[in-house]
C-alpha positions, 0 to 999 in steps of 0.5 A: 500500500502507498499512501501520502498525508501532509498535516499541520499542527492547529495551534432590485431597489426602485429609484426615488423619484422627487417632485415639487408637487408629488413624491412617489415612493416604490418600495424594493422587491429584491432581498438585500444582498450578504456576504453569506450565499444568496437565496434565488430571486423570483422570476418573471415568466416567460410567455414562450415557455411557461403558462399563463393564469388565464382560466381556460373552459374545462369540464367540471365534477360535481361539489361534492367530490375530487380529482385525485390524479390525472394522465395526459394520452395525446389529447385526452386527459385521463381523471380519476378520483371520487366524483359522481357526475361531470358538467360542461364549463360555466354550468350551475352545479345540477344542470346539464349533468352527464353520470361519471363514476370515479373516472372521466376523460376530457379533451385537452385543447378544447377542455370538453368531456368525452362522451365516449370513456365513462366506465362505471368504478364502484370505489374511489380512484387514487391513480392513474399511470400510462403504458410507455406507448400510451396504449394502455391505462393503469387505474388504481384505486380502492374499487372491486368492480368496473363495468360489472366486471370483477378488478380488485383495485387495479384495472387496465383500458385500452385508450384506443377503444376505452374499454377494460383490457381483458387480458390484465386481471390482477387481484390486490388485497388494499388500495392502490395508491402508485403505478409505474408501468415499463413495456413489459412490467407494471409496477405496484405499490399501496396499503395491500399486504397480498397480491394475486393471493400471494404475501406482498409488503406494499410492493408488487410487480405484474407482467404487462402482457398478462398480469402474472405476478412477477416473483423475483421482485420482493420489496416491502415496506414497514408495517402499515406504511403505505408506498404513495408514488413510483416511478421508473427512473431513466437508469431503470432503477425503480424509485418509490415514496411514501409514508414507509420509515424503512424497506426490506425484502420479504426474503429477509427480517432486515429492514433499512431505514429510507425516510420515505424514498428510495431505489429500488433493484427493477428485478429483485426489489433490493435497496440502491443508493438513495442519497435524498433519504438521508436528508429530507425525511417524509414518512410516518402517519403524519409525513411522506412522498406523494409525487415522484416525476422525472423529465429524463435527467432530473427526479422531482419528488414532493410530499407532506408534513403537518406534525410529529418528528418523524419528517422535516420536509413538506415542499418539492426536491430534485435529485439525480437519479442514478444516486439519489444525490441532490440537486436543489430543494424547493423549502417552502412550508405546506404540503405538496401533493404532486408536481410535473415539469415542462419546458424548464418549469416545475409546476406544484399543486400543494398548499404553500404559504411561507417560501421565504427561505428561497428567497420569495413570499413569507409566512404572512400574520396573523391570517395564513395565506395558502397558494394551491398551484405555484412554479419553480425553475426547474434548475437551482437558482440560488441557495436555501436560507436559514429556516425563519417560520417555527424554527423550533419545528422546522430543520434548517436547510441553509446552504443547499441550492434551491430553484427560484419561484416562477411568479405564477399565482392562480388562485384556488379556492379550498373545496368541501372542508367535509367531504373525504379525507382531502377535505379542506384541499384545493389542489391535489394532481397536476400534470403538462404537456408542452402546452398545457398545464392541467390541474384536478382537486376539490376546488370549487372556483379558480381566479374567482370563476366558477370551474369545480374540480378542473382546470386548464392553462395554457402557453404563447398563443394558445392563451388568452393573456387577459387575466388583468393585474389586480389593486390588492392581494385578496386570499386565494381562497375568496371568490371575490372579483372586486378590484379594491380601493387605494388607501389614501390619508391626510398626513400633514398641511396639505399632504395625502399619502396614498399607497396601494400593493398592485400585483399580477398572477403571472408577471412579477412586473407591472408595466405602468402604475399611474396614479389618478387625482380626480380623474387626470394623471398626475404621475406614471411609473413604469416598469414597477416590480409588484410582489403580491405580498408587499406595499410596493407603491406610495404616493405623497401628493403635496400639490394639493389645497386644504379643504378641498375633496380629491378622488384618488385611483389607480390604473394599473397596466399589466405586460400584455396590456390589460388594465385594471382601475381602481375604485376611488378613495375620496378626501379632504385635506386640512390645512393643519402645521405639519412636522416637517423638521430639520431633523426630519428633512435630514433623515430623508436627504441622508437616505433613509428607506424606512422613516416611522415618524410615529406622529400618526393620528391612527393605528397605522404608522406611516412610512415616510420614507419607503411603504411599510407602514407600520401597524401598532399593537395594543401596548403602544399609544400614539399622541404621546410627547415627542422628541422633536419640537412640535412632533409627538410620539409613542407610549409604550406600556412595558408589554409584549404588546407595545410594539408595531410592525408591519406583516408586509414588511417581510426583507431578509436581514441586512448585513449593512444598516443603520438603525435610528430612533429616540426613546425615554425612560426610568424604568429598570426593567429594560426593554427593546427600543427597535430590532428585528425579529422572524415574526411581526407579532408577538415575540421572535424566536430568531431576533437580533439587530436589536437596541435595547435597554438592559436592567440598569439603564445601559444600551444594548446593541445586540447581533447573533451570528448563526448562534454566537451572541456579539454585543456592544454595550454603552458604559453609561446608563440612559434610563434617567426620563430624558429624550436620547438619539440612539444610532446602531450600525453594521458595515463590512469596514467599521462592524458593530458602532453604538451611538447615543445622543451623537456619540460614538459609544461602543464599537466591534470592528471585528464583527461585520454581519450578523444572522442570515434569514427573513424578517421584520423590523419591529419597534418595541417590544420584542424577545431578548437575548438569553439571559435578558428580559424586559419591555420597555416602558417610556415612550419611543419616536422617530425610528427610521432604518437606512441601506448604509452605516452612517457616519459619525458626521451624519449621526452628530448631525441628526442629533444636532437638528433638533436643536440639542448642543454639542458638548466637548468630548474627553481627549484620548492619548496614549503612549506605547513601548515594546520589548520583544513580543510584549508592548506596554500602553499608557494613556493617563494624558487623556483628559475626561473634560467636565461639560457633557460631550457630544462629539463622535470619536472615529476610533475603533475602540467597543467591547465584547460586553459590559465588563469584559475581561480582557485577553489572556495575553493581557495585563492591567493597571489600574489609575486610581481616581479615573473617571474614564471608561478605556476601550483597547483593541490591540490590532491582533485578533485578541478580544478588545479590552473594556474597563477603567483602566489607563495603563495595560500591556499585551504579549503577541503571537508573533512580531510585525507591527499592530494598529492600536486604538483607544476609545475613551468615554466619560461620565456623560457618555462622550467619546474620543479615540486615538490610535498608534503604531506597536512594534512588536519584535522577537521570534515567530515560532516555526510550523512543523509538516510533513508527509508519510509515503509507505512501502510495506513495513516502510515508510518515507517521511519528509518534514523540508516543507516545515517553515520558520518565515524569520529565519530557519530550522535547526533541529527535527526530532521524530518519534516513529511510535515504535521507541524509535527515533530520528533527527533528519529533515527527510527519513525512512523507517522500517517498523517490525510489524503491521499496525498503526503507528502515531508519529510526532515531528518536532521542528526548532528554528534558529532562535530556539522555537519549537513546533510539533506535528502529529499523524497517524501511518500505518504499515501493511494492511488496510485503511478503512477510512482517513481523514485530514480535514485540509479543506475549508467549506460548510459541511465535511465534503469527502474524506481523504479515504472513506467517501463522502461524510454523511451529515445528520442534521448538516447545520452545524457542519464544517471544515476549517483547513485543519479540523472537521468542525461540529458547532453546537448552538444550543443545549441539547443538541446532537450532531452526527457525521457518518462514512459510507462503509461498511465494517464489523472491526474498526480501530478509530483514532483522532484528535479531538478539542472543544473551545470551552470546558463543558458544563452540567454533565459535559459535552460529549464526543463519540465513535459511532461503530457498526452504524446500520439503520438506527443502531449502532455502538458508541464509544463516548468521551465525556468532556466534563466540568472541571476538565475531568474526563469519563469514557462511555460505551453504549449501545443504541437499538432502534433508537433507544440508548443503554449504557454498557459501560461507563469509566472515569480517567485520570485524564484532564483537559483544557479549552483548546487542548488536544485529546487522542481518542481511539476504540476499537470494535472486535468481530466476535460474537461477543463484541470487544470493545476498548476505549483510550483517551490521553493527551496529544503528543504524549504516550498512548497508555493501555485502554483505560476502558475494556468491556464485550456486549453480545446483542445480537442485531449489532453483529452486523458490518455497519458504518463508522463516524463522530458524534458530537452532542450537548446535554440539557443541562450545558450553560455555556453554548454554544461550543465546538468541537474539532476532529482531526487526524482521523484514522479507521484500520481493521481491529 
C-alpha cells in the first residue's frame, strides 16, 4: 500500500423619484444582498415557455367530490378520483349533468368531456399511470368492480377503444395508491399486504402482457406504511415514496431505514443508493412522498408534513437519479401533493404559504395565506436560507441550492372542508404537456370563476393573456372579483399619502402604475416590480389645497396590456402645521428607506420614507410627547404588546444598516427600543439587530451570528426620563458602532454581519437575548432604518437638528513601548473634560460586553481616581479590552507591527479615540509538516516543507511510535510489524522555537477510512479515504483547513457525521478539542461503530466540568440508548487542548470493545476502558463516524468541537 498525508499542527431597489408637487415612493422587491450565499430571486415568466393564469373552459365534477390524479394520452386527459357526475364549463352545479363514476376523460385543447370513456368504478380512484406507448391505462384505486366486471383495485383500458383490457386481471388485497408501468412490467405499490393471493409488503410487480405476478421482485415496506408514488427512473432503477420509515425484502427480517424514498433493484426489489433519504425525511402517519416525476435527467419528488418528528420536509426536491444525490430543494412550508415539469418549469399543486427561505413570499400574520398551484425553475437558482417560520419545528436547510419561484399565482379556492379525507384541499394532481398545464382537486372556483374540480392553462398563443393585474392581494381562497380601493390619508398641511400593493398572477412586473387625482394623471411609473405580498407603491401628493375633496385611483397596466382601475378613495385635506423638521428633512436627504415618524393620528404608522407602514399593537399609544419640537410620539406600556410592525414588511436581514430612533425612560426593567425579529407579532424566536435597554439603564446593541451572541454595550446608563438619539450600525469596514445622543459609544470592528434569514423590523417590544428580559416602558419616536452605516458626521448631525448642543468630548492619548513580543500602553494624558460631550470619536475602540475581561495575553493597571471608561483593541485578533483602566500591556503571537486604538468615554457618555503604531519584535515560532509515503513495513517521511518565515530550522526530532527515533529533515523507517503507528515531528528554528506535528501511518494492511480535514467549506465534503461524510442534521457542519468542525448552538443538541462503509472491526483514532470546558454533565464526543439503520455502538468521551474526563460505551437499538459501560480517567483537559481518542470494535460474537483517551503528543497508555456486549442485531458490518452532542443541562453554548487526524484500520 502507498499512501501520502501532509498535516499541520492547529495551534432590485426602485429609484426615488422627487417632485415639487408629488413624491412617489416604490418600495424594493429584491432581498438585500450578504456576504453569506444568496437565496434565488423570483422570476418573471416567460410567455414562450411557461403558462399563463388565464382560466381556460374545462369540464367540471360535481361539489361534492375530487380529482385525485390525472394522465395526459395525446389529447385526452385521463381523471380519476371520487366524483359522481361531470358538467360542461360555466354550468350551475345540477344542470346539464352527464353520470361519471370515479373516472372521466376530457379533451385537452378544447377542455370538453368525452362522451365516449365513462366506465362505471364502484370505489374511489387514487391513480392513474400510462403504458410507455400510451396504449394502455393503469387505474388504481380502492374499487372491486368496473363495468360489472370483477378488478380488485387495479384495472387496465385500452385508450384506443376505452374499454377494460381483458387480458390484465390482477387481484390486490388494499388500495392502490402508485403505478409505474415499463413495456413489459407494471409496477405496484399501496396499503395491500397480498397480491394475486400471494404475501406482498406494499410492493408488487405484474407482467404487462398478462398480469402474472412477477416473483423475483420482493420489496416491502414497514408495517402499515403505505408506498404513495413510483416511478421508473431513466437508469431503470425503480424509485418509490411514501409514508414507509424503512424497506426490506420479504426474503429477509432486515429492514433499512429510507425516510420515505428510495431505489429500488427493477428485478429483485433490493435497496440502491438513495442519497435524498438521508436528508429530507417524509414518512410516518403524519409525513411522506406523494409525487415522484422525472423529465429524463432530473427526479422531482414532493410530499407532506403537518406534525410529529418523524419528517422535516413538506415542499418539492430534485435529485439525480442514478444516486439519489441532490440537486436543489424547493423549502417552502405546506404540503405538496404532486408536481410535473415542462419546458424548464416545475409546476406544484400543494398548499404553500411561507417560501421565504428561497428567497420569495413569507409566512404572512396573523391570517395564513395558502397558494394551491405555484412554479419553480426547474434548475437551482440560488441557495436555501436559514429556516425563519417555527424554527423550533422546522430543520434548517441553509446552504443547499434551491430553484427560484416562477411568479405564477392562480388562485384556488379550498373545496368541501367535509367531504373525504382531502377535505379542506384545493389542489391535489397536476400534470403538462408542452402546452398545457392541467390541474384536478376539490376546488370549487379558480381566479374567482366558477370551474369545480378542473382546470386548464395554457402557453404563447394558445392563451388568452387577459387575466388583468389586480389593486390588492385578496386570499386565494375568496371568490371575490372586486378590484379594491387605494388607501389614501391626510398626513400633514396639505399632504395625502396614498399607497396601494398592485400585483399580477403571472408577471412579477407591472408595466405602468399611474396614479389618478380626480380623474387626470398626475404621475406614471413604469416598469414597477409588484410582489403580491408587499406595499410596493406610495404616493405623497403635496400639490394639493386644504379643504378641498380629491378622488384618488389607480390604473394599473399589466405586460400584455390589460388594465385594471381602481375604485376611488375620496378626501379632504386640512390645512393643519405639519412636522416637517430639520431633523426630519435630514433623515430623508441622508437616505433613509424606512422613516416611522410615529406622529400618526391612527393605528397605522406611516412610512415616510419607503411603504411599510407600520401597524401598532395594543401596548403602544400614539399622541404621546415627542422628541422633536412640535412632533409627538409613542407610549409604550412595558408589554409584549407595545410594539408595531408591519406583516408586509417581510426583507431578509441586512448585513449593512443603520438603525435610528429616540426613546425615554426610568424604568429598570429594560426593554427593546427597535430590532428585528422572524415574526411581526408577538415575540421572535430568531431576533437580533436589536437596541435595547438592559436592567440598569445601559444600551444594548445586540447581533447573533448563526448562534454566537456579539454585543456592544454603552458604559453609561440612559434610563434617567430624558429624550436620547440612539444610532446602531453594521458595515463590512467599521462592524458593530453604538451611538447615543451623537456619540460614538461602543464599537466591534471585528464583527461585520450578523444572522442570515427573513424578517421584520419591529419597534418595541420584542424577545431578548438569553439571559435578558424586559419591555420597555417610556415612550419611543422617530425610528427610521437606512441601506448604509452612517457616519459619525451624519449621526452628530441628526442629533444636532433638533436643536440639542454639542458638548466637548474627553481627549484620548496614549503612549506605547515594546520589548520583544510584549508592548506596554499608557494613556493617563487623556483628559475626561467636565461639560457633557457630544462629539463622535472615529476610533475603533467597543467591547465584547459590559465588563469584559480582557485577553489572556493581557495585563492591567489600574489609575486610581479615573473617571474614564478605556476601550483597547490591540490590532491582533485578541478580544478588545473594556474597563477603567489607563495603563495595560499585551504579549503577541508573533512580531510585525499592530494598529492600536483607544476609545475613551466619560461620565456623560462622550467619546474620543486615538490610535498608534506597536512594534512588536522577537521570534515567530516555526510550523512543523510533513508527509508519510509507505512501502510495506516502510515508510518515507519528509518534514523540508516545515517553515520558520524569520529565519530557519535547526533541529527535527521524530518519534516513529515504535521507541524509535530520528533527527533528519527527510527519513525512512522500517517498523517490525503491521499496525498503526502515531508519529510526532518536532521542528526548532534558529532562535530556539519549537513546533510539533502529529499523524497517524500505518504499515501493511488496510485503511478503512482517513481523514485530514485540509479543506475549508460548510459541511465535511469527502474524506481523504472513506467517501463522502454523511451529515445528520448538516447545520452545524464544517471544515476549517485543519479540523472537521461540529458547532453546537444550543443545549441539547446532537450532531452526527457518518462514512459510507461498511465494517464489523474498526480501530478509530483522532484528535479531538472543544473551545470551552463543558458544563452540567459535559459535552460529549463519540465513535459511532457498526452504524446500520438506527443502531449502532458508541464509544463516548465525556468532556466534563472541571476538565475531568469519563469514557462511555453504549449501545443504541432502534433508537433507544443503554449504557454498557461507563469509566472515569485520570485524564484532564483544557479549552483548546488536544485529546487522542481511539476504540476499537472486535468481530466476535461477543463484541470487544476498548476505549483510550490521553493527551496529544504524549504516550498512548493501555485502554483505560475494556468491556464485550453480545446483542445480537449489532453483529452486523455497519458504518463508522463522530458524534458530537450537548446535554440539557450545558450553560455555556454554544461550543465546538474539532476532529482531526482521523484514522479507521481493521481491529
Amino acid at each position: 500500500m502507498t499512501s501520502t498525508s501532509t498535516t499541520t499542527r492547529r495551534a432590485v431597489t426602485l429609484p426615488l423619484t422627487l417632485a415639487l408637487g408629488l413624491v412617489s415612493l416604490l418600495g424594493a422587491f429584491g432581498l438585500p444582498a450578504a456576504s453569506a450565499a444568496a437565496p434565488p430571486a423570483v422570476v418573471q415568466p416567460d410567455p414562450s415557455s411557461g403558462v399563463t393564469t388565464d382560466v381556460l373552459p374545462t369540464t367540471q365534477i360535481d361539489p361534492n367530490g375530487w380529482v385525485e390524479d390525472q394522465a395526459i394520452a395525446g389529447d385526452t386527459v385521463y381523471a380519476g378520483g371520487k366524483f359522481a357526475s361531470a358538467r360542461p364549463a360555466g354550468a350551475a352545479a345540477g344542470s346539464n349533468e352527464s353520470v361519471r363514476s370515479n373516472l372521466l376523460a376530457y379533451s385537452i385543447s378544447t377542455g370538453d368531456l368525452v362522451s365516449s370513456f365513462a366506465p362505471t368504478l364502484n370505489g374511489v380512484v387514487h391513480v392513474l399511470a400510462l403504458s410507455p406507448d400510451q396504449s394502455r391505462l393503469y387505474v388504481g384505486g380502492e374499487f372491486t368492480s368496473v363495468d360489472g366486471q370483477t378488478r380488485n383495485r387495479l384495472v387496465a383500458f385500452s385508450t384506443a377503444t376505452g374499454q377494460v383490457d381483458p387480458t390484465f386481471n390482477v387481484n390486490l388485497g388494499g388500495p392502490v395508491y402508485a403505478i409505474s408501468a415499463t413495456g413489459s412490467t407494471v409496477y405496484v405499490g399501496g396499503s395491500f399486504t397480498q397480491a394475486n393471493g400471494v404475501n406482498r409488503g406494499r410492493f408488487a410487480a405484474f407482467r404487462a402482457s398478462d398480469g402474472g405476478l412477477l416473483s423475483g421482485w420482493v420489496p416491502k415496506s414497514g408495517d402499515f406504511q403505505a408506498v404513495r408514488a413510483l416511478l421508473v427512473a431513466p437508469n431503470g432503477n425503480v424509485i418509490a415514496g411514501g409514508q414507509f420509515g424503512s424497506v426490506g425484502s420479504l426474503t429477509s427480517s432486515t429492514l433499512t431505514t429510507v425516510n420515505g424514498s428510495i431505489s429500488l433493484d427493477p428485478t429483485t426489489g433490493a435497496p440502491q443508493t438513495w442519497a435524498v433519504n438521508k436528508v429530507v425525511k417524509q414518512f410516518g402517519q403524519n409525513g411522506g412522498v406523494l409525487s415522484l416525476k422525472t423529465d429524463g435527467t432530473t427526479v422531482y419528488g414532493a410530499g407532506f408534513w403537518f406534525g410529529g418528528t418523524d419528517s422535516n420536509f413538506e415542499g418539492a426536491w430534485a435529485v439525480d437519479p442514478a444516486g439519489g444525490a441532490i440537486k436543489w430543494l424547493a423549502d417552502c412550508h405546506g404540503d405538496t401533493y404532486d408536481t410535473t415539469v415542462a419546458n424548464g418549469v416545475l409546476y406544484a399543486a400543494s398548499h404553500q404559504h411561507d417560501c421565504s427561505n428561497i428567497g420569495s413570499f413569507p409566512q404572512q400574520r396573523p391570517t395564513q395565506v395558502e397558494w394551491r398551484a405555484n412554479a419553480f425553475t426547474a434548475d437551482a437558482q440560488g441557495d436555501v436560507l436559514r429556516n425563519s417560520y417555527s424554527p423550533t419545528k422546522f430543520k434548517d436547510f441553509v446552504g443547499y441550492q434551491a430553484p427560484a419561484l416562477i411568479n405564477w399565482f392562480p388562485q384556488f379556492a379550498m373545496g368541501n372542508t367535509s367531504t373525504g379525507y382531502y377535505s379542506g384541499q384545493a389542489t391535489l394532481t397536476i400534470e403538462s404537456t408542452s402546452d398545457y398545464v392541467v390541474v384536478g382537486g376539490q376546488f370549487p372556483t379558480v381566479n374567482g370563476k366558477a370551474q369545480q374540480g378542473l382546470v386548464r392553462f395554457a402557453r404563447g398563443s394558445l392563451a388568452p393573456k387577459k387575466d388583468a393585474p389586480r389593486v390588492y392581494f385578496s386570499d386565494p381562497g375568496s371568490a371575490s372579483t372586486s378590484v379594491g380601493t387605494p388607501s389614501a390619508q391626510v398626513v400633514g398641511a396639505n399632504v395625502v399619502r396614498v399607497t396601494a400593493a398592485p400585483w399580477d398572477r403571472d408577471s412579477a412586473v407591472l408595466a405602468k402604475v399611474e396614479l389618478l387625482r380626480n380623474n387626470v394623471v398626475v404621475q406614471t411609473q413604469t416598469n414597477v416590480t409588484a410582489p403580491w405580498w408587499k406595499t410596493t407603491v406610495a404616493y405623497t401628493d403635496t400639490d394639493i389645497t386644504a379643504g378641498t375633496t380629491y378622488s384618488y385611483k389607480l390604473r394599473i397596466t399589466d405586460v400584455d396590456g390589460n388594465v385594471t382601475t381602481s375604485n376611488a378613495r375620496s378626501l379632504v385635506p386640512s390645512g393643519a402645521t405639519v412636522g416637517t423638521s430639520a431633523y426630519s428633512q435630514q433623515v430623508l436627504a441622508d437616505g433613509a428607506s424606512n422613516y416611522w415618524r410615529l406622529d400618526d393620528p391612527a393605528s397605522a404608522i406611516t412610512d415616510w420614507a419607503g411603504s411599510t407602514d407600520l401597524t401598532k399593537a395594543s401596548g403602544m399609544t400614539l399622541g404621546a410627547a415627542g422628541a422633536i419640537d412640535g412632533d409627538t410620539g409613542a407610549a409604550v406600556n412595558g408589554t409584549i404588546n407595545a410594539s408595531a410592525a408591519s406583516s408586509n414588511g417581510f426583507v431578509r436581514a441586512p448585513q449593512t444598516y443603520s438603525v435610528e430612533a429616540w426613546f425615554q425612560t426610568k424604568s429598570t426593567a429594560g426593554g427593546q427600543v427597535v430590532g428585528f425579529g422572524d415574526v411581526p407579532t408577538g415575540t421572535s424566536y430568531r431576533h437580533d439587530r436589536q437596541v435595547y435597554l438592559n436592567a440598569s439603564g445601559k444600551i444594548v446593541y445586540y447581533l447573533d451570528q448563526q448562534g454566537t451572541s456579539r454585543a456592544i454595550t454603552s458604559t453609561k446608563s440612559y434610563n434617567d426620563g430624558a429624550w436620547h438619539q440612539v444610532v446602531a450600525t453594521l458595515s463590512s469596514t467599521s462592524g458593530m458602532v453604538l451611538y447615543v445622543d451623537g456619540a460614538k459609544v461602543a464599537s466591534w470592528a471585528a464583527i461585520t454581519s450578523g444572522r442570515d434569514y427573513g424578517g421584520f423590523w419591529r419597534v418595541g417590544a420584542d424577545t431578548l437575548p438569553s439571559g435578558t428580559t424586559g419591555f420597555l416602558s417610556g415612550s419611543i419616536d422617530d425610528v427610521s432604518v437606512y441601506p448604509a452605516a452612517l457616519s459619525a458626521a451624519q449621526v452628530k448631525d441628526h442629533y444636532g437638528d433638533t436643536g440639542r448642543s454639542a458638548a466637548t468630548a474627553p481627549t484620548a492619548a496614549f503612549t506605547t513601548s515594546c520589548s520583544g513580543l510584549t508592548c506596554s500602553y499608557d494613556a493617563s494624558g487623556s483628559a475626561p473634560q467636565t461639560s457633557s460631550a457630544l462629539v463622535a470619536g472615529e476610533g475603533t475602540g467597543g467591547a465584547a460586553d459590559a465588563g469584559s475581561s480582557p485577553s489572556p495575553a493581557s495585563t492591567v493597571t489600574s489609575a486610581p481616581g479615573d473617571d474614564l471608561v478605556y476601550d483597547w483593541d490591540f490590532g491582533d485578533d485578541s478580544v478588545p479590552y473594556h474597563g477603567r483602566d489607563a495603563k495595560v500591556s499585551h504579549t503577541y503571537k508573533k512580531a510585525g507591527s499592530f494598529d492600536v486604538s483607544l476609545t475613551v468615554t466619560n461620565a456623560s457618555g462622550t467619546s474620543a479615540s486615538a490610535k498608534e503604531s506597536a512594534d512588536a519584535k522577537g521570534n515567530s515560532e516555526p510550523v512543523a509538516l510533513f508527509t508519510a509515503k509507505a512501502s510495506g513495513k516502510k515508510i518515507s517521511f519528509d518534514a523540508r516543507k516545515s517553515t520558520d518565515w524569520d529565519g530557519k530550522i535547526t533541529k527535527y526530532k521524530w518519534y516513529f511510535g515504535d521507541g524509535s527515533s530520528s533527527t533528519k529533515s527527510k527519513v525512512t523507517h522500517t517498523y517490525s510489524g503491521t499496525g498503526s503507528y502515531y508519529v510526532k515531528l518536532t521542528v526548532t528554528d534558529d532562535d530556539g522555537a519549537t513546533d510539533w506535528n502529529a499523524e497517524n501511518v500505518r504499515t501493511g494492511g488496510t485503511t478503512v477510512a482517513a481523514d485530514s480535514f485540509q479543506r475549508t467549506g460548510t459541511g465535511w465534503g469527502s474524506a481523504d479515504k472513506g467517501g463522502t461524510w454523511r451529515l445528520d442534521p448538516d447545520a452545524g457542519f464544517s471544515v476549517d483547513g485543519a479540523q472537521g468542525v461540529l458547532a453546537l448552538s444550543r443545549p441539547g443538541e446532537a450532531w452526527t457525521a457518518t462514512l459510507p462503509v461498511s465494517t464489523k472491526k474498526a480501530n478509530v483514532v483522532a484528535d479531538v478539542t472543544t473551545d470551552k470546558v463543558g458544563t452540567g454533565s459535559g459535552v460529549v464526543g463519540s465513535y459511532v461503530l457498526r452504524q446500520k439503520g438506527t443502531s449502532e455502538y458508541r464509544a463516548q468521551l465525556v468532556l466534563r466540568s472541571g476538565g475531568k474526563t469519563t469514557l462511555v460505551v453504549t449501545r443504541v437499538v432502534k433508537g433507544k440508548e443503554t449504557t454498557v459501560k461507563k469509566v472515569d480517567t485520570k485524564v484532564t483537559y483544557t479549552a483548546g487542548g488536544m485529546l487522542r481518542f481511539r476504540a476499537s470494535i472486535s468481530s466476535a460474537s461477543k463484541a470487544r470493545i476498548k476505549v483510550t483517551v490521553w493527551r496529544s503528543g504524549t504516550k498512548e497508555p493501555k485502554a483505560q476502558l475494556s468491556t464485550t456486549d453480545s446483542t445480537k442485531s449489532l453483529r452486523v458490518s455497519g458504518a463508522v463516524g463522530f458524534r458530537a452532542s450537548q446535554p440539557k443541562t450545558a450553560t455555556n453554548s454554544p461550543v465546538t468541537l474539532g476532529l482531526d487526524n482521523l484514522l479507521v484500520t481493521p481491529s
